[in-house]
C-alpha positions as CSV (number, residue, x, y, z in Angstrom):
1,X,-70.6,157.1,-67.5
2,X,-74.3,156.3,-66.9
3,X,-77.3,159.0,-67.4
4,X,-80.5,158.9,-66.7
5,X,-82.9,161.4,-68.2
6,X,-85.3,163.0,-65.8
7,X,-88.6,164.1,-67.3
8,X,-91.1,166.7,-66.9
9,X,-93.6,164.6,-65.9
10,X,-91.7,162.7,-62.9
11,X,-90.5,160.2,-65.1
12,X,-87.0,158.7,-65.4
13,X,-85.5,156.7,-68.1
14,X,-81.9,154.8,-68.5
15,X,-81.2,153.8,-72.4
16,X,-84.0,155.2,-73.9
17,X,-86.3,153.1,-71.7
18,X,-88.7,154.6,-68.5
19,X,-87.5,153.1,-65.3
20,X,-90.7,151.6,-64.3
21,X,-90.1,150.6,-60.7
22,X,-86.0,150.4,-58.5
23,X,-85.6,153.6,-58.9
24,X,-82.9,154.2,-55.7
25,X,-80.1,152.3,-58.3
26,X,-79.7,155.1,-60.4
27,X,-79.4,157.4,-57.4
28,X,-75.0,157.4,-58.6
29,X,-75.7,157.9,-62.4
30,X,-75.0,161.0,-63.8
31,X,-78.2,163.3,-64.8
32,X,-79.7,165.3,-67.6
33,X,-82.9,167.1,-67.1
34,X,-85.7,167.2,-70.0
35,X,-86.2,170.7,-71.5
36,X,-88.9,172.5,-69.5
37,X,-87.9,170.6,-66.0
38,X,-89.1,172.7,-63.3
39,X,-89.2,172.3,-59.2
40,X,-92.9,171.0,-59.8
41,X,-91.4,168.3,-61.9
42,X,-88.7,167.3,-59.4
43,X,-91.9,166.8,-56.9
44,X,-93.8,165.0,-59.2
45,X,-90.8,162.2,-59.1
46,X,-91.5,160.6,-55.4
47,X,-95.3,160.7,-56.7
48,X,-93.9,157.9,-59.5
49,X,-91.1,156.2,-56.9
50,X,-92.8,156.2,-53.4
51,X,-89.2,155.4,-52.2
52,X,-87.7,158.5,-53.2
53,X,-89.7,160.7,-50.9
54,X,-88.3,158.5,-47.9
55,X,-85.0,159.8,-48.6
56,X,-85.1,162.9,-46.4
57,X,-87.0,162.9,-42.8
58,X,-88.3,166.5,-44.5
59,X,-89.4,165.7,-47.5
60,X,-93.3,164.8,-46.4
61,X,-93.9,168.0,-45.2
62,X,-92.7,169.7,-48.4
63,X,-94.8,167.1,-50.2
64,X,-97.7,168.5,-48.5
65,X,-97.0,171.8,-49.3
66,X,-96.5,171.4,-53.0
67,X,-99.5,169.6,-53.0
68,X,-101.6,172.0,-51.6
69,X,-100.0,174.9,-54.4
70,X,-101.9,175.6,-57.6
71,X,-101.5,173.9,-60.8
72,X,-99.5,177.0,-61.9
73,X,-98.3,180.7,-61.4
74,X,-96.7,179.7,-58.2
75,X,-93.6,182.2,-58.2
76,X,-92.0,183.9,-55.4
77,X,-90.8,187.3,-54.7
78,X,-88.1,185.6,-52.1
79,X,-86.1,183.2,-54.5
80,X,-84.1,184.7,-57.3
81,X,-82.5,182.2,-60.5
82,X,-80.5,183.7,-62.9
83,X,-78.6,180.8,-64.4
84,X,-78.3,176.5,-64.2
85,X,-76.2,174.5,-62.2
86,X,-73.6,172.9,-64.3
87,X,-70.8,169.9,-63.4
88,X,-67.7,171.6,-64.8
């Protein structure tokens, strides 16, 4: 099956090499995140593939608002982790 790696940083890479632009064909391939991915990472993604952040008529506005958080510290009392997500 195909992966692509998704990095902290926003990036995404396919066979060792960053995709550098056409990012929507790898929207079926499988996916393994980089060690320290966080939500801020997810959002810095659309900032790398402008076409990824047309994907959802909501995403703009929740662009806006991650753009407007700090650099760091965000956290909130409302959202509770305890564990990953993993494809069984």
């Amino acid at each position: 099956m195909n992966t692509i790696i998704l990095h902290t940083d926003g990036q995404i890479s396919h066979n060792g090499n960053i995709v550098e632009s056409e990012a929507l064909m790898f929207l079926p391939f499988k996916i393994e995140l980089e060690d320290g991915f966080t939500l801020r990472s997810y959002f810095r993604m659309p900032q790398r593939y402008p076409l990824l952040g047309k994907l959802s008529m909501f995403f703009p506005g929740l662009m806006k608002q991650y753009l407007k958080s700090p650099a760091s510290g965000c956290v909130s009392d409302g959202i509770g982790h305890s564990g990953t997500v993993q494809n069984r």
